[in-house]
Phi, psi and omega in degrees: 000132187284158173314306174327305189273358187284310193288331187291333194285277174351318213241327163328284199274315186292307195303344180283282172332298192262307170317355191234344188035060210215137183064037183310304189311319165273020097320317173311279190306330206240058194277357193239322179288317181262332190283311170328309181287313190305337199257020195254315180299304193305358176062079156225356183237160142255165194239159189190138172074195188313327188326004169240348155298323182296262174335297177312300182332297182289000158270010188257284189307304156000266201300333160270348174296274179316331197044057162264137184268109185294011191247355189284160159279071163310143198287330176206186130015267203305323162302306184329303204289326194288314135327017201226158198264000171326058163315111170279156210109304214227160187233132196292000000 
């Protein structure tokens, strides 16, 4: 999966996260990994230097966090989620 899309699934899952207020502990930790994706979809960042290191990390713990196999081509979002151990609402 190319980095772009590791950051649209990252931007994803946090707007799911603070809207649901859920998974703080993965909001917390990746305090550097999700605002780097939000600002890599919005095109106002490039990622240079650890930055595509920053991002897999925070797509790896996603997929472990989710119990998503990080190695699928997911077709969107949605499918990603759809492969996930996610309940809205509720925090595992």
């Amino acid at each position: 999966m190319n980095t772009l899309t590791k950051c649209e699934f990252i931007e994803g899952f946090s707007k799911i996260c603070i809207e649901d207020k859920v998974h703080d502990d993965f909001v917390t930790y990746n305090d550097l990994g999700i605002p780097l994706a939000i600002a890599v979809v919005a095109e106002i960042a490039d990622l240079k230097g650890n930055g595509k290191e920053i991002i897999d990390e925070t797509f790896a713990l996603m997929c472990e966090l989710l119990e998503v196999d990080p190695n699928v081509e997911y077709a969107d979002f949605d499918d990603f989620m759809a492969g996930s151990n996610y309940e809205e609402g509720t925090e595992d």
